[in-house]
N, C-alpha and C positions, 0 to 999 in steps of 0.2 A: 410266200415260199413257193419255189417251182417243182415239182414233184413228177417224176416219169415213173411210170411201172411197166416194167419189162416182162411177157414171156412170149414163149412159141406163137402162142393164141391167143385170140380176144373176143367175144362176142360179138357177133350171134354163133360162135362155135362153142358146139355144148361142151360143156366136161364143169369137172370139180373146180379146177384150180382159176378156169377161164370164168366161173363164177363169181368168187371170191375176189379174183384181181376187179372184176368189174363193182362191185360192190363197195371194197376200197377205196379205189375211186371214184366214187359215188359219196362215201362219206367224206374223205378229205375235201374234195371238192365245198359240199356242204358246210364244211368248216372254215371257207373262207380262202383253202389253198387253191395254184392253177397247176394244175392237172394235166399229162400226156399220155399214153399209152403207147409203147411201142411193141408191136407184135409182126410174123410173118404171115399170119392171117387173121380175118377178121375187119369189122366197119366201123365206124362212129356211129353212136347208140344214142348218143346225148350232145346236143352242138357243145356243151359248157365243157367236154371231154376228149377232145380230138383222139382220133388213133392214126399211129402213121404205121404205115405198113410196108416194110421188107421185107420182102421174098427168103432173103438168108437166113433173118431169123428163124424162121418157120422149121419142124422137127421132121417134116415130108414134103421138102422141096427138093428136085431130084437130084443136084449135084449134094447135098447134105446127105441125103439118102447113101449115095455113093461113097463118101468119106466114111458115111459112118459105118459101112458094108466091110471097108478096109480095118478100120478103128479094131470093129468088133472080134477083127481077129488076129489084133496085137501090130497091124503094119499101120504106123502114119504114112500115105499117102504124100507123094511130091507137091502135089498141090495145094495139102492143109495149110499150108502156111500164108499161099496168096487171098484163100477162101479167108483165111481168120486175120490178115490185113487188111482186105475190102471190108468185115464189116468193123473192123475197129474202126477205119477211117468215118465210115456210115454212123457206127453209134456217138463217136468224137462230134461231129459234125451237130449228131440229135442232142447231145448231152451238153452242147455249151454254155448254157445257160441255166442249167440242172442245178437246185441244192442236195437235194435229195434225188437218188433211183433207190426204187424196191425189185429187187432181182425173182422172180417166180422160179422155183428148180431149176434154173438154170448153172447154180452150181452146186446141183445135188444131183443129176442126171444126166446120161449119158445121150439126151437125144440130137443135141448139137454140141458137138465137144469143141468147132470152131470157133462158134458164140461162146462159150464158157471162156477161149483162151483169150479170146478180144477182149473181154469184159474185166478177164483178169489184169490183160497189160494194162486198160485205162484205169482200173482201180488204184494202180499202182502209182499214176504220175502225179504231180505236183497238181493243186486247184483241182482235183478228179471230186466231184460231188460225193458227200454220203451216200455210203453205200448197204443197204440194207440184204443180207440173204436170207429170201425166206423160204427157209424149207418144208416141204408139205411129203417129197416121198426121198429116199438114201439109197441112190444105186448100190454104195458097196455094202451096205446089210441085207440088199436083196437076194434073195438067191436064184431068182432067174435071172438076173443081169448079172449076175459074177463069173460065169463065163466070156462075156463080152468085156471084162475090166482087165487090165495088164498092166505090172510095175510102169513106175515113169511117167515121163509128159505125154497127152496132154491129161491122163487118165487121174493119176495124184492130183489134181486139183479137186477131184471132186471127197477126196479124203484129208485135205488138207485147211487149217484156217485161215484165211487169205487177210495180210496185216490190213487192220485198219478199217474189216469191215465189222456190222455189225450181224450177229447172228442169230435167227430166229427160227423155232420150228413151232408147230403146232398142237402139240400136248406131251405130258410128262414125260410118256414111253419115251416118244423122241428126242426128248433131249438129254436121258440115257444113253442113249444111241447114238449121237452126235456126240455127248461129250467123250464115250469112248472111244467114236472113230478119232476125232479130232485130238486126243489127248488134251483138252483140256478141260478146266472146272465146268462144273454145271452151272455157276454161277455166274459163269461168262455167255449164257445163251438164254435167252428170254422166251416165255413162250407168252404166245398169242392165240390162241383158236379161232376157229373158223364159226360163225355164225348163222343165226337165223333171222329172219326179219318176220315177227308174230304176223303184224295185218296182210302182209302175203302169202303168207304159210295158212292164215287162216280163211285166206281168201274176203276181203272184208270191202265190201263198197266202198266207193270216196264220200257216201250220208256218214256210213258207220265209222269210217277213220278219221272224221271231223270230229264228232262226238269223242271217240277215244283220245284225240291228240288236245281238246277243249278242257276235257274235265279231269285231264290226266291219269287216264285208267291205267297206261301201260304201267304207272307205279303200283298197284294196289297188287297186297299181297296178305292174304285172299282178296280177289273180287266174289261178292256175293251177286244173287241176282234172284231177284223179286219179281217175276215178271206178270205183276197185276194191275188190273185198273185199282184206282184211289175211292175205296170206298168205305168205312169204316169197321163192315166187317172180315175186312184183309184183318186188320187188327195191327197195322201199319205200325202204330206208335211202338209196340211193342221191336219190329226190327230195328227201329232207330235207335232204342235203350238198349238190346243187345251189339248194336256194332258200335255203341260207348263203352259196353265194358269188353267188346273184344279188342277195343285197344289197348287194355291194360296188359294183354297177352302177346298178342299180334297187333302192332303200331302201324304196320301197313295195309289193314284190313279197308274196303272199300265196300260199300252198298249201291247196288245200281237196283232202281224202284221205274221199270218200263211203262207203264203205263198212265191214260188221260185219268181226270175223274170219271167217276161213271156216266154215262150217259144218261140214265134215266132217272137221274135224282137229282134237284138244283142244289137241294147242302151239300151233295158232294164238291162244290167248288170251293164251299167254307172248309170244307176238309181238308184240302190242298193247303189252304193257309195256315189252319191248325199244325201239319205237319211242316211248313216252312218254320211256325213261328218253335214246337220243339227241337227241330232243327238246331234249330237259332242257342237255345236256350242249351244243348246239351254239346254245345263246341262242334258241329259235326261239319259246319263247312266246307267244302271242298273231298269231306269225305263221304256224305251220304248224299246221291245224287237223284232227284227227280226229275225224269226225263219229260216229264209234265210242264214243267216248265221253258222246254224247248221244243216241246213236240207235241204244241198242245193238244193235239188231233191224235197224238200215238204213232209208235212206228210201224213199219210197213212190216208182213210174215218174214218178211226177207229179212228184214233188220231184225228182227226179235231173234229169227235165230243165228243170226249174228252174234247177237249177244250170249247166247248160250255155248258159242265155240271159244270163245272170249272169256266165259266165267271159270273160276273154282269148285263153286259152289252155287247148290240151289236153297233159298230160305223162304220158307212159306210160313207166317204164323197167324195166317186165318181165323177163326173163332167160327166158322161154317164155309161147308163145301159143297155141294152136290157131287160134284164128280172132281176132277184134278187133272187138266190136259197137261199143265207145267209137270206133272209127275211122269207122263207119257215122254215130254220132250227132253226132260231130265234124262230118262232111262236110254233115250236114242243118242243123246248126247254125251254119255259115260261121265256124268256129276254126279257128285256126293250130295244126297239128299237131306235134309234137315228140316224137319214139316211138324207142324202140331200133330198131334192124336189123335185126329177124328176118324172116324170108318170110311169114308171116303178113299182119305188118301190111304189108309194103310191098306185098304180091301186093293187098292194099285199097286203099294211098293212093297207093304209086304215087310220082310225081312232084311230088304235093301235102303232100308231109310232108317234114318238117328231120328227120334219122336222124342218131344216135348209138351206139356201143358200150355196154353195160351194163357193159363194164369202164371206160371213158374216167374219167377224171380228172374230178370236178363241175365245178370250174372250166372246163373245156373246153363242157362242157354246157350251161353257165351262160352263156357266150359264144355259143353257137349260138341259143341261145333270147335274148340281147339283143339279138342280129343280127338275127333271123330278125325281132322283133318293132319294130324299127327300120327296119326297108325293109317295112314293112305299113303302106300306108296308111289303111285302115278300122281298123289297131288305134292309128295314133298320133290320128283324128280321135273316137275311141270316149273313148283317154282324156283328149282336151282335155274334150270335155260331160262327161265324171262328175268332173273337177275344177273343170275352169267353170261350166258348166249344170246342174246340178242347182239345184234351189230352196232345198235347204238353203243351199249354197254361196254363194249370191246374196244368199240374207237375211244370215246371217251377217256373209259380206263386204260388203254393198255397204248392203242395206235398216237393216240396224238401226244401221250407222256414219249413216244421215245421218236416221233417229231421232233417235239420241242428242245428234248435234249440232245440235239444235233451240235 
């Protein structure tokens, strides 16, 4: 499928919306479509992504400036009309071979109302590609732009729903707002929102995004995070039988166990095995991970707290401590804490940790940490966006369904 997306901008020019488009294409791409961008400014960022760049398009290039100088106070200009058949001939020309265009505000917005009218006549003709609008801001429910709005052409375009395309804005409110301007159903406009990409946001090395993309962290929902060496007074076995029965609660629950065996004991490597072989024994494949196993050496400071930007939760069920620096990195990282009872860690965390017995039943443990992560509001709002808002999640569910249904 050939797929162009249109706006004003493109990267490396900052903004919201010049984000977003590049991101899109970024995923489409990665799904196998070829990809254009047509913008009035901006570069190729990616060779798999061409951008071609028209000056007309652009929302401050100086004859667009000038029209729209005119626009804003009700007079079309003699010249709009040769302005808005140069670039229809231009985007004809880009578009020929186009199944799809993704329109960016450019018919929500008054910043080039030439390009709005061009886009509209080629929408119209016969073999004109899908057309997708997507909306992200509504000149005429703004109220600083409703002074610059006037009955009529070319300015009703941007209040009207242009046959045949399809229409998208970016959350609820909007398409409120849209279905009112537009008078029609709300069920005639889809929303999409705009997204996050976690390992960027979280700033995560290409050691650490290999790891997350191998052992499928981005699913885990809680990720826990053990960050100990393999010794047996971690008391390890124990988190393994409780992230068995927190999947009787939470099915996307994940244990990540950071560390080598100890260094200074050689049964700690029998350890390691023991813990493979309950592993084994209690289904948890794929879901309780030893990074011991991949790193056999251990990860670097950098990675570790990696991983704590990455987790949910911290799970400590030791059976002795001297002191507790994971309860320090815990506290600088803003996790919910879940640690055995010894003096140790509570003389650190105090009244900010959920405490359990190293003898308690897992099931009981398993409870305290569903609870405890159930009345947290930053961890239930954390994992609505890595279920909703990620951008994978978005294309997946929302972008490539209304692809396909072209």
């Amino acid at each position: 499928m050939n797929v162009v997306l249109i706006h004003y901008a493109a990267p490396p020019v900052v903004g919201g919306v010049e984000s977003v488009l590049a991101r899109q294409a970024e995923l489409i791409t990665r799904a196998g479509h070829s990809v254009r961008i047509l913008a009035g400014r901006g570069q190729t960022w990616d060779p798999a992504i061409p951008v071609e760049v028209d000056p007309w398009i652009d929302s401050r290039q100086p004859e667009i400036l000038a029209l729209k100088s005119s626009l804003d106070k009700g007079l079309v200009p003699p010249e709009f009309e040769a302005v808005s058949s140069r670039l229809r001939a231009s985007l004809a020309a880009s578009l020929a071979d186009a199944d799809v265009l993704i329109a960016h505000n450019v018919a929500s917005l008054h910043k080039n109302l030439a390009l709005t009218a061009a886009l509209y006549q080629i929408s119209q003709e016969p073999g004109s590609p899908l057309l997708i609008l997507w909306h992200h801001d509504l000149a005429w429910i703004t109220p600083r732009y409703r002074p610059d709005l006037h009955p009529g052409f070319p300015w009703d375009l941007l209040r009207t729903p242009w046959p045949g395309a399809r229409q998208v804005v970016v959350s609820e409110p909007r398409r409120e707002e849209l279905s009112h301007l537009f008078q029609i159903p709300p069920t005639q406009i889809l929303v999409i929102p705009s997204g996050l990409d976690p390992a960027e946001f979280f700033g995560l090395s290409p050691s650490t995004r290999e790891l997350v993309d191998l052992l499928g962290l981005a699913d885990a929902c809680p990720l826990l995070l053990t960050p100990v060496r393999l010794t047996p007074r971690k008391n390890l076995e124990l988190a393994l039988s409780v992230l068995k029965e927190l999947h009787q609660i939470l099915p996307g629950a994940q244990l990540v166990i950071t560390g080598p065996p100890g260094a200074h004991n050689p049964a700690n490597v029998a350890y390691l095995h023991n813990l493979q072989n309950l592993r084994a024994d209690l289904g948890l494949e794929g879901a309780a991970h030893l990074l011991a196993e991949l790193r056999p050496d251990g990860l670097t400071d950098v990675e570790v707290a990696e991983f704590y930007r990455l987790a949910d939760a911290l799970l400590l069920t030791s059976r002795e401590e001297g002191f507790g620096i994971p309860i320090l990195e815990a506290g600088l990282g803003r996790l919910p804490i879940f640690c055995t009872d010894l003096p140790p860690l509570r003389d650190l965390a105090g009244g900010w940790a959920s405490y359990f017995s190293p003898d308690d039943p897992p099931a009981h443990v398993a409870r305290v940490i569903a609870g405890g992560l159930a009345r947290d509001p930053q961890y239930q709002l954390r994992s609505r966006v890595l279920s909703e808002f990620t951008w994978e999640a978005i294309y997946y569910n929302r972008i490539a369904p209304l692809l396909e249904a072209r």
